[in-house]
C-alpha positions as a Markdown table, in Angstrom:
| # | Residue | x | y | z |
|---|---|---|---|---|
| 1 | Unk | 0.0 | 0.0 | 0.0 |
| 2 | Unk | 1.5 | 3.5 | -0.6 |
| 3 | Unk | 2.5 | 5.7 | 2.0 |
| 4 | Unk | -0.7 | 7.6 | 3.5 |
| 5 | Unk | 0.4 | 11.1 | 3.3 |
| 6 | Unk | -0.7 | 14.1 | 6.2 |
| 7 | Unk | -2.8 | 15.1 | 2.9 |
| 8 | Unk | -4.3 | 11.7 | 2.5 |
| 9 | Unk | -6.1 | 12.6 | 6.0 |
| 10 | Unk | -7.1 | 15.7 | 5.7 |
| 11 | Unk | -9.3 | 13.8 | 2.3 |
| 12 | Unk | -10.3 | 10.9 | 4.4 |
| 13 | Unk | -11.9 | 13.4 | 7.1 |
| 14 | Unk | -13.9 | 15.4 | 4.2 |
| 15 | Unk | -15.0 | 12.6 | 2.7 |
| 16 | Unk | -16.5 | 10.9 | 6.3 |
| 17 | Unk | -17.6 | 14.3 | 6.9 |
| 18 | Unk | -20.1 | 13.4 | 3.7 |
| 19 | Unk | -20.8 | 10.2 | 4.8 |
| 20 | Unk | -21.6 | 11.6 | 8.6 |
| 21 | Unk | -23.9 | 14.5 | 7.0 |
| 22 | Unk | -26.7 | 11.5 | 6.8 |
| 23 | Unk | -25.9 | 9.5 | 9.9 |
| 24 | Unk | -26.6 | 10.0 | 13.8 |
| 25 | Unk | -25.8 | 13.6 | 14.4 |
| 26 | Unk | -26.9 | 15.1 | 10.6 |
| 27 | Unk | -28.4 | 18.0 | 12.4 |
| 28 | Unk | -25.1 | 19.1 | 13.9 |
| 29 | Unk | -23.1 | 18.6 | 10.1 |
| 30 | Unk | -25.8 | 19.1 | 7.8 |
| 31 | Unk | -25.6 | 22.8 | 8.8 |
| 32 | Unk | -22.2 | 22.8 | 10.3 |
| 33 | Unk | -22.2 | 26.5 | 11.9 |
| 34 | Unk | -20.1 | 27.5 | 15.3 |
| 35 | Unk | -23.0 | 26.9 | 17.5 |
| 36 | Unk | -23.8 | 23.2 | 15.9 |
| 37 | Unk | -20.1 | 22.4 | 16.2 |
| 38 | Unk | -19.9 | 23.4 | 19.6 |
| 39 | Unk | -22.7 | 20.9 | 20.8 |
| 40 | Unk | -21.1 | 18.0 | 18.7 |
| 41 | Unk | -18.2 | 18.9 | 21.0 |
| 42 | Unk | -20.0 | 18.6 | 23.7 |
| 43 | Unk | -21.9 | 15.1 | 22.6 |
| 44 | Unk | -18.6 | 13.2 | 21.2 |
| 45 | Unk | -16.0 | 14.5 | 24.2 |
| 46 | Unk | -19.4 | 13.8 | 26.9 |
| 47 | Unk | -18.1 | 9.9 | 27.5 |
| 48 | Unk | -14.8 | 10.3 | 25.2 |
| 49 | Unk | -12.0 | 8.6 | 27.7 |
| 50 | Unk | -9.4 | 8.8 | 24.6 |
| 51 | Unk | -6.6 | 10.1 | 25.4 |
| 52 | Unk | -5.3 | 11.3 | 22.1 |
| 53 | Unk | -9.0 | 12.9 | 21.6 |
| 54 | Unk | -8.4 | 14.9 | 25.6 |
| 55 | Unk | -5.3 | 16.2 | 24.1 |
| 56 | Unk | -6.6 | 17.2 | 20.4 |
| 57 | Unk | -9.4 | 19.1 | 22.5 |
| 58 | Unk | -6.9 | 21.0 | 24.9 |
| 59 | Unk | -4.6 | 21.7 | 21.7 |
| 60 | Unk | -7.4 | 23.4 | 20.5 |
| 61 | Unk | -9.4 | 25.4 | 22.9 |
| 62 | Unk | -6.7 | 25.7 | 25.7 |
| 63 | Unk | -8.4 | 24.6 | 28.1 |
| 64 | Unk | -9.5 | 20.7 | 28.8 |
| 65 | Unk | -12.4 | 18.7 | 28.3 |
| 66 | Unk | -14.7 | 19.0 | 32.2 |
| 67 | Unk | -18.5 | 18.1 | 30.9 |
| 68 | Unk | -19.4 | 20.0 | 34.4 |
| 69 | Unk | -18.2 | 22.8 | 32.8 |
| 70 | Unk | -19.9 | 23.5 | 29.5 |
| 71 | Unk | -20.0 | 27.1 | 29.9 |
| 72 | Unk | -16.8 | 27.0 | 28.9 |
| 73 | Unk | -17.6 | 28.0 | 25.3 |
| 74 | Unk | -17.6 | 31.4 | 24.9 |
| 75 | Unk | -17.3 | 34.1 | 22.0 |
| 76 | Unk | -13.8 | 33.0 | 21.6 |
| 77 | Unk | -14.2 | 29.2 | 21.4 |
| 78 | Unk | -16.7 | 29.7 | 18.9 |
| 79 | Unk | -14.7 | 31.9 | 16.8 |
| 80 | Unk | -12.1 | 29.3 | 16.9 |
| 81 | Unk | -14.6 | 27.0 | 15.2 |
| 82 | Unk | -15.1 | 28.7 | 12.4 |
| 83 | Unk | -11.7 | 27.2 | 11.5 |
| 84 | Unk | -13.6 | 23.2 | 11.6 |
| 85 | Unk | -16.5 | 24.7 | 10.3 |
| 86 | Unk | -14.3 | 26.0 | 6.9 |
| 87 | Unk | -12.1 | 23.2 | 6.4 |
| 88 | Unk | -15.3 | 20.9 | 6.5 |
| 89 | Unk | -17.0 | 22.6 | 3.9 |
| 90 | Unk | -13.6 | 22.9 | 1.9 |
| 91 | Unk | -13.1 | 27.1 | 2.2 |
| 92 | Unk | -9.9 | 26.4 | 3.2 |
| 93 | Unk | -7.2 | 24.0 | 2.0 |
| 94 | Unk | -4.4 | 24.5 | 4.9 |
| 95 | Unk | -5.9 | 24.7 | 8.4 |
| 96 | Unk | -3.8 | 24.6 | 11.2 |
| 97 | Unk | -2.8 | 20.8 | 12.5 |
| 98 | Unk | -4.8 | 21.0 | 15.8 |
| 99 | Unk | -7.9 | 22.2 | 13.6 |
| 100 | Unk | -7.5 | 19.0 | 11.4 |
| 101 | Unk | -7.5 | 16.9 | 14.6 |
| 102 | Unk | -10.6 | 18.4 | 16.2 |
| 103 | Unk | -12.5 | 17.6 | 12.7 |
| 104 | Unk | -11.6 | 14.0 | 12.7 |
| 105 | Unk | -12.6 | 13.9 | 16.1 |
| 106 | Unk | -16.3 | 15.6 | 15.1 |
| 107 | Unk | -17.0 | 13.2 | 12.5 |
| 108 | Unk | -15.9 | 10.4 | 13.8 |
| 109 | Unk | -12.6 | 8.8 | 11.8 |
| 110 | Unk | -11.2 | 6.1 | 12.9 |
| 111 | Unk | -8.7 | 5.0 | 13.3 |
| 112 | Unk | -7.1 | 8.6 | 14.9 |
| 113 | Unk | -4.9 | 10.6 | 14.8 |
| 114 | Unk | -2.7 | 10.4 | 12.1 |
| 115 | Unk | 0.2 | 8.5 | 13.6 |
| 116 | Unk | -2.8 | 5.7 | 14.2 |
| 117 | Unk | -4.8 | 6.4 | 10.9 |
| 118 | Unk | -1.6 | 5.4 | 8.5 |
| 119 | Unk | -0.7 | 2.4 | 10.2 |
| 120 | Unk | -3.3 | 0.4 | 9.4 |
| 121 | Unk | -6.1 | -0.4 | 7.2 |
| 122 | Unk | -9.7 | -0.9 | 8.7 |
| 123 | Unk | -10.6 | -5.0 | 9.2 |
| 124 | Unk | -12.7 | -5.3 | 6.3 |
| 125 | Unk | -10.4 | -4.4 | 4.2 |
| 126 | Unk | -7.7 | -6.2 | 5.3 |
| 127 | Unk | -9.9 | -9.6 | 5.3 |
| 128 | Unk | -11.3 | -8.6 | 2.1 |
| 129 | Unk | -7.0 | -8.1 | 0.5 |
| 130 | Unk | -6.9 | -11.7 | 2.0 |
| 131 | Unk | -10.2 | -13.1 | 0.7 |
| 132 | Unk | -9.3 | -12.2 | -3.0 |
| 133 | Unk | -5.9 | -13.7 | -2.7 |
| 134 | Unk | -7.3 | -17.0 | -1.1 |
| 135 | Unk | -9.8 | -17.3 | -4.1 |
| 136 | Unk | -8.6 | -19.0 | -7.1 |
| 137 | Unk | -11.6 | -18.5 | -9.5 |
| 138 | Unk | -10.4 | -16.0 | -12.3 |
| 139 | Unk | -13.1 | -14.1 | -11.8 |
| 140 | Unk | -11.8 | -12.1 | -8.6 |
| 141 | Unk | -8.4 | -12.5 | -9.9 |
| 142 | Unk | -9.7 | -10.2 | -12.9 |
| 143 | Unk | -11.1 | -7.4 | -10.7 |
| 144 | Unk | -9.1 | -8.2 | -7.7 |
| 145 | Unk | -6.4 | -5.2 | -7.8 |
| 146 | Unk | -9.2 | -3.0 | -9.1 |
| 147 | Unk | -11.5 | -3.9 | -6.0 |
| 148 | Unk | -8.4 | -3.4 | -3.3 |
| 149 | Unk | -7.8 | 0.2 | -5.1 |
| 150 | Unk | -11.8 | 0.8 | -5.1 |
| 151 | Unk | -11.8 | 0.0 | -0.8 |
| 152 | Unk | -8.6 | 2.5 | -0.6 |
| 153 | Unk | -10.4 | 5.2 | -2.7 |
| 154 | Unk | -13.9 | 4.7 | -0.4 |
| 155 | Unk | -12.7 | 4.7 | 3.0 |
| 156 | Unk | -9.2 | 7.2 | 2.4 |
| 157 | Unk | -10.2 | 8.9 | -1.0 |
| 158 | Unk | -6.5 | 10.5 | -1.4 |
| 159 | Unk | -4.2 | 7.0 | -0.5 |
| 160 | Unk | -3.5 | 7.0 | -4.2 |
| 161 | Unk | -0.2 | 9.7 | -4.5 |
| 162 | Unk | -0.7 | 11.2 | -7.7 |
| 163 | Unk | 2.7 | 12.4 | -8.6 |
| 164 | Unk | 4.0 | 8.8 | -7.8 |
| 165 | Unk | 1.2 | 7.5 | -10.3 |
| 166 | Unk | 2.1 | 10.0 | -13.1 |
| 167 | Unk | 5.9 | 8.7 | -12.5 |
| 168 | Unk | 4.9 | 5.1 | -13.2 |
| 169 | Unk | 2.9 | 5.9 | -16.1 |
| 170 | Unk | 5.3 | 8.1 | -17.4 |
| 171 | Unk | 7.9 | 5.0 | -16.8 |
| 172 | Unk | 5.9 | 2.7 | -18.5 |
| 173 | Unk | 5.1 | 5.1 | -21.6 |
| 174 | Unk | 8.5 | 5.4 | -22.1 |
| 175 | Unk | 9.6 | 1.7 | -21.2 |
| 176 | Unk | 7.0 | 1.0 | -24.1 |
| 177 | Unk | 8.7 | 3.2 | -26.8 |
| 178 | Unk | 11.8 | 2.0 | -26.4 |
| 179 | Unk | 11.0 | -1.7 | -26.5 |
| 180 | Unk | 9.2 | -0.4 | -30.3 |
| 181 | Unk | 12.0 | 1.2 | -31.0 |
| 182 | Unk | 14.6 | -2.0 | -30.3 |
| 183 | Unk | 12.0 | -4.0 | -32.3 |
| 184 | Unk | 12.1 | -1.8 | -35.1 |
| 185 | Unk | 15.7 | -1.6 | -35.4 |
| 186 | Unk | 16.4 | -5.3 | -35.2 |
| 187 | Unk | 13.7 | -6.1 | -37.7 |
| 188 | Unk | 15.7 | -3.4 | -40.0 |
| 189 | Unk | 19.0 | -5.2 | -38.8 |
| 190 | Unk | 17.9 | -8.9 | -40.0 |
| 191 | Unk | 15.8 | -8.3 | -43.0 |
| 192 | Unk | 17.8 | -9.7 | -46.0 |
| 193 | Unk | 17.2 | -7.1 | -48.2 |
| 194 | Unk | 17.6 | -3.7 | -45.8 |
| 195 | Unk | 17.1 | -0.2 | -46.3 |
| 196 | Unk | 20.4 | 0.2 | -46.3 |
| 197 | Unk | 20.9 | -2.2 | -49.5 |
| 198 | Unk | 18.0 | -0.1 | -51.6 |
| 199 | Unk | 20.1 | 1.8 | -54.3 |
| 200 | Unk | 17.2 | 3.4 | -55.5 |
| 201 | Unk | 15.5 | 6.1 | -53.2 |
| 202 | Unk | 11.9 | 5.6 | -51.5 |
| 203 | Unk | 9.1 | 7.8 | -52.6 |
| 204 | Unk | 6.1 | 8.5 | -50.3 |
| 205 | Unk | 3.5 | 10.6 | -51.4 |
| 206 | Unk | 6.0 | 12.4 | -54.2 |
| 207 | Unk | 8.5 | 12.7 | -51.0 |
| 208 | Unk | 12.1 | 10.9 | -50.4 |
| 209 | Unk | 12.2 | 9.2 | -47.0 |
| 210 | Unk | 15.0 | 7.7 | -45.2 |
| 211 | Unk | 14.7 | 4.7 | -42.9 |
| 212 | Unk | 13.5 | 7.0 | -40.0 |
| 213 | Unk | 10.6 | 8.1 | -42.4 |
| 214 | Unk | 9.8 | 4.6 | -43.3 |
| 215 | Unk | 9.7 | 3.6 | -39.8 |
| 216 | Unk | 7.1 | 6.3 | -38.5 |
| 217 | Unk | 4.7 | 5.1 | -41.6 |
| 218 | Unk | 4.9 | 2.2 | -40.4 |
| 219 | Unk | 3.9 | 2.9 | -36.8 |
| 220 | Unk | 1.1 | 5.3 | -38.0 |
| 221 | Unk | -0.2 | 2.5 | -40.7 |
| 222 | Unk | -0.2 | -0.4 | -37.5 |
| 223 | Unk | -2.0 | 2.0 | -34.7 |
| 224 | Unk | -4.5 | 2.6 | -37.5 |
| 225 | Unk | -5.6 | -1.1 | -37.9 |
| 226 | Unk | -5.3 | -1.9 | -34.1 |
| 227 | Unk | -7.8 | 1.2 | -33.5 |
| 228 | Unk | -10.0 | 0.1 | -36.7 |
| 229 | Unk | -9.8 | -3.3 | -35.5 |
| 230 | Unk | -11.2 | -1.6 | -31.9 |
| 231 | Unk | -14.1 | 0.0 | -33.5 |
| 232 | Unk | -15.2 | -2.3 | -35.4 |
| 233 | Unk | -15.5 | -5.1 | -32.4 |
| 234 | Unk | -17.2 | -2.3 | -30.6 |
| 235 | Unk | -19.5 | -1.5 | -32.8 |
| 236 | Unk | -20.6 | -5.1 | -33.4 |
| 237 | Unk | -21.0 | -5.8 | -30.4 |
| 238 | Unk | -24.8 | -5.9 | -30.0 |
| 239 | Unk | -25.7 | -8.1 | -26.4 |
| 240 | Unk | -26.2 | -5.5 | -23.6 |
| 241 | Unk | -26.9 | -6.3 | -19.5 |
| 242 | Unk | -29.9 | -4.4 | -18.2 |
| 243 | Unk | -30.4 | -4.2 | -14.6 |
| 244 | Unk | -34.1 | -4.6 | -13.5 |
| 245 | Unk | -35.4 | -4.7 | -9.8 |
| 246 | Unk | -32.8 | -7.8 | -8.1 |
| 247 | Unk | -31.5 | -9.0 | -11.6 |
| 248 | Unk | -29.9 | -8.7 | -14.9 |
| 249 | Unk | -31.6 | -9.3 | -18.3 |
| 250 | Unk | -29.4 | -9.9 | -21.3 |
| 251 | Unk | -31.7 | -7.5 | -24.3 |
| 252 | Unk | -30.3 | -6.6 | -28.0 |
| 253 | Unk | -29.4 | -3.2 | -28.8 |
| 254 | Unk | -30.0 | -1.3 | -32.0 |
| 255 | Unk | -27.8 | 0.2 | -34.8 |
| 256 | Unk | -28.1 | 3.7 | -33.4 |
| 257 | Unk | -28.1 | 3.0 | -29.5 |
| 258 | Unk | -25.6 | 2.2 | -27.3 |
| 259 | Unk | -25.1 | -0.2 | -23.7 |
| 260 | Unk | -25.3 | 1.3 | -20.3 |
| 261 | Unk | -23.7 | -2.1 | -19.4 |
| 262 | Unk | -22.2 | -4.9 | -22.3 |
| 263 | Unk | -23.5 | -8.2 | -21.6 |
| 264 | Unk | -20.8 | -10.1 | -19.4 |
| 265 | Unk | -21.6 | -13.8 | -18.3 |
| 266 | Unk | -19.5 | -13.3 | -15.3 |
| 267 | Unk | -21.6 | -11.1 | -14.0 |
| 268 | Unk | -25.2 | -11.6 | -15.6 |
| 269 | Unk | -26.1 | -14.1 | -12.9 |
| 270 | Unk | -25.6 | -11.1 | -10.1 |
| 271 | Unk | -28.9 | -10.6 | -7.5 |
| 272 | Unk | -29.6 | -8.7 | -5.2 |
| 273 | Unk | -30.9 | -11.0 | -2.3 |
| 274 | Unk | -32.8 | -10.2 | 0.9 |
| 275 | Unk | -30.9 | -12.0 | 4.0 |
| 276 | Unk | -33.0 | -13.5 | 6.9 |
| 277 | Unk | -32.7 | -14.9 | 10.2 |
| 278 | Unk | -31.1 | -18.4 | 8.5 |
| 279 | Unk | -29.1 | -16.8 | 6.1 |
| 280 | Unk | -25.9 | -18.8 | 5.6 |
| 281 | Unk | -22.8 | -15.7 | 4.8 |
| 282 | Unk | -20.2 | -17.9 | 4.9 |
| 283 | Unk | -18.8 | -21.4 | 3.7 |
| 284 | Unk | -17.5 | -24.4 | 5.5 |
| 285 | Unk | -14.0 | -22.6 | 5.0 |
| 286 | Unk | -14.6 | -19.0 | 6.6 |
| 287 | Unk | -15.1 | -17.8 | 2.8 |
| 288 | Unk | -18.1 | -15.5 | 1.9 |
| 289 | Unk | -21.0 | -16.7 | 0.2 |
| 290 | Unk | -22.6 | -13.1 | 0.2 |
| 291 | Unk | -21.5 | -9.8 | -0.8 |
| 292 | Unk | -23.0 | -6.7 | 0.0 |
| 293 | Unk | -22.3 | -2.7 | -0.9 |
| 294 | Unk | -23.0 | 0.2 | 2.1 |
| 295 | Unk | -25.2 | 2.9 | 1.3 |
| 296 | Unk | -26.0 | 5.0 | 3.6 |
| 297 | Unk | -26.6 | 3.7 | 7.1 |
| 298 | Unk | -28.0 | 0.6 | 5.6 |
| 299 | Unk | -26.5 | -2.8 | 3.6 |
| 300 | Unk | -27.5 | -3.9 | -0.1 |
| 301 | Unk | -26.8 | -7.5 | -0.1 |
| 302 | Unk | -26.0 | -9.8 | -3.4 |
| 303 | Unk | -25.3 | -13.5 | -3.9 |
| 304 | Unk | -21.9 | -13.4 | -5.8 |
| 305 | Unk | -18.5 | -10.7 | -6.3 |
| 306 | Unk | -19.5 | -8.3 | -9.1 |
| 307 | Unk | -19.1 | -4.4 | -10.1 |
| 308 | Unk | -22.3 | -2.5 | -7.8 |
| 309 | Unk | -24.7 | -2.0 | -10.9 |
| 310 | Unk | -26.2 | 1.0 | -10.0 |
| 311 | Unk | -22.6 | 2.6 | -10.3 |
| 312 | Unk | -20.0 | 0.0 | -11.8 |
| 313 | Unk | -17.6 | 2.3 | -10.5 |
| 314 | Unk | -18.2 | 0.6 | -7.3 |
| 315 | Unk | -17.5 | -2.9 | -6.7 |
| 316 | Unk | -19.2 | -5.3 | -3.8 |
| 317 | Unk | -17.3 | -6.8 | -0.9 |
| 318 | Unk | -17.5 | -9.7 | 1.0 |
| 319 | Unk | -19.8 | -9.8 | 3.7 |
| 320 | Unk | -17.5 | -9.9 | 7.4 |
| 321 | Unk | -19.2 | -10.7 | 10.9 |
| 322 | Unk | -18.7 | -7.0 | 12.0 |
| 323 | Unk | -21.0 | -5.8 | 9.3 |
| 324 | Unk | -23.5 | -8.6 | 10.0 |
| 325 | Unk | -23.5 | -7.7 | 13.7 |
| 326 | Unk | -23.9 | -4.0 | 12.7 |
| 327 | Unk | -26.4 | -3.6 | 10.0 |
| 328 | Unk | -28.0 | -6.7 | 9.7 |
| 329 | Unk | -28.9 | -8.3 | 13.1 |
| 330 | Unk | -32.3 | -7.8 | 13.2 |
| 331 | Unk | -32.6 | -10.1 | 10.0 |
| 332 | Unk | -36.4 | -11.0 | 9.7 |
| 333 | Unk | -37.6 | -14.4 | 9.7 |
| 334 | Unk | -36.5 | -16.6 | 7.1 |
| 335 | Unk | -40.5 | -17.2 | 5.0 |
C-alpha cells in the first residue's frame, strides 16, 4: 500500500464528513455553523475517555475537556470553530494541525490521529486483501487489484499519491517506446534485403524518405488497424446487460443506440438478495457466500463478487461478521 500522506487525512476526514452529514448527528453537520459544532463537541467529548481525543481538544481550545463545565464555550471558542466549520466545507485547504485533529474527532474517523490512521487499514479491508488472494476463480483475480484500489479510494479517497502514479505511467510510456523502437531496429537489422541495400530512393507521397521516415509510416499505418480493428468489435458488439429490480436481463441493442452495461456472463447471474434470520454468509472454509455494498446507514446484499450495478464504479465486498453484527442483526424471519 502507498504511504498515507498528512494530505491523505485531511481527504479521508472530508469525505466521512459526507458520509456523517446523513448519519446519527446530521443536524449538527448538515448545517455545520459554530454553535452546531460546539454541541457535537459537547456530545462526542461527553463519554470520550481517549486520550489522544483529551489532548486534540486541549490543543485546540486551551483549556481541557470537564463536561461540568460546558460554559466554557464562549465568543472565543466559537470563533475558533469557524476554523472546523471551513475546512469541513472545503473554504480552506491549509488549516492549522490541531484544527484537522478536532475535525476527525467531530466526525468520527477512525482510526485517529494520524500516527494511528496510516498504520493500518480498517478490518474489512484487510480480510477482504486476504479473501481475494485465497480465491482461485479467475473471476476475482480479474477485478481483484481493481477492487483493493476501489476499498482504498472509499474509505481514504487520497491514498493514491498522484505524482507517484504519473511517475509510473510516465515510466511505463516510455519503457513502451523503447522496446518499439529496439524491435524496429532489429527487424531493419535482420531483413535480407535492408534499407540500407535499396540503391534506388523511397518515394512517399511524391517525397524521399530515409529509414527513419519509413519507420514512423509504419507505426502510423499499425496503430490505425489496431484502433479500426477496436471500433469495429465495438461496434458489433450488440448483447447489452440491463439491470431490473434484483437481476440482470441480457436485451439486444439497436444500430443507433448504445449499452449502459455490455453483456458479461460473469456477472449476468448477479442478485440482489434479501438475507434473513437463517441466512448462511459464509462457507465451510470462513469464505463469503454473500456480498454486500454500504449505502447509507444501511447494507444492499448480493449472492456473488460483481461491479455494484447501479454505479459500476463501485465494486461489492464480501460480507465480514462485524458488518453482519452492525447492519444486519435484526434479519427478519426466514418465509
Amino acid at each position: 500500500m502507498p504511504t498515507i500522506t498528512f494530505e491523505d487525512y485531511k481527504k479521508a476526514i472530508k469525505a466521512k464528513y459526507e458520509e456523517e452529514k446523513n448519519g446519527e448527528y446530521s443536524n449538527n453537520l448538515n448545517s455545520p455553523t459554530s454553535a452546531n459544532l460546539r454541541n457535537l463537541c459537547v456530545k462526542r467529548f461527553d463519554a470520550n475517555s481517549n486520550k489522544d481525543d483529551l489532548i486534540a481538544f486541549k490543543s485546540f481550545f486551551d483549556f481541557p475537556f470537564d463536561k461540568d463545565k460546558k460554559n466554557q464555550f464562549g465568543e472565543d471558542e466559537l470563533n475558533k470553530l469557524e476554523a472546523v466549520k471551513r475546512f469541513l466545507l472545503g473554504k480552506t485547504e491549509n488549516p492549522a494541525e490541531d484544527t484537522i485533529q478536532l475535525a476527525a474527532i467531530l466526525v468520527d474517523l477512525r482510526p485517529r490521529p494520524f500516527n494511528e490512521y496510516r498504520k493500518q487499514l480498517d478490518e474489512d479491508e484487510k480480510r477482504l486483501i486476504e479473501v481475494l488472494r485465497d480465491t482461485g476463480t479467475s473471476e476475482n483475480e480479474t477485478f481483484s487489484n481493481a477492487l483493493i484500489d476501489e476499498i482504498e479510494i472509499e474509505n481514504s479517497p487520497s491514498l493514491k499519491n498522484d505524482e507517484v502514479e504519473k511517475d509510473k505511467n510516465e515510466e511505463v510510456k516510455q519503457n513502451k517506446a523503447e522496446e518499439v523502437e529496439q524491435g524496429e531496429n532489429k527487424r531493419w537489422e535482420t531483413t535480407p534485403i535492408g534499407i540500407s541495400d535499396i540503391s534506388t530512393p523511397i518515394k512517399i507521397g511524391g517525397k524521399d524518405v530515409g529509414k527513419s521516415g519509413i519507420k514512423k509510416y509504419f507505426v502510423i499505418a499499425a496503430f490505425l488497424v489496431v484502433l479500426s480493428i477496436i471500433i469495429y468489435l465495438s461496434m458489433s458488439q450488440k448483447d447489452c446487460m440491463q439491470w431490473t429490480n434484483n437481476h440482470y436481463e441480457k436485451i439486444t441493442r439497436s444500430e443507433d443506440s448504445y449499452c449502459d452495461t455490455y453483456y458479461d456472463a460473469r456477472y449476468f447471474n448477479l442478485k440482489k438478495i434479501e438475507v434473513c434470520d437463517t441466512t448462511k454468509f459464509f462457507d465451510d472454509n470462513g469464505r463469503a457466500k454473500v456480498w454486500y455494498i454500504k449505502i447509507g446507514n444501511s447494507v444492499e446484499c448480493y449472492n456473488q463478487f460483481a461491479p455494484y450495478p447501479e454505479n459500476t464504479q463501485r465494486f461489492l465486498k464480501p460480507i465480514t461478521q462485524r458488518m453482519i453484527d452492525k447492519y444486519l442483526s435484526n434479519r427478519p424471519r426466514c418465509k
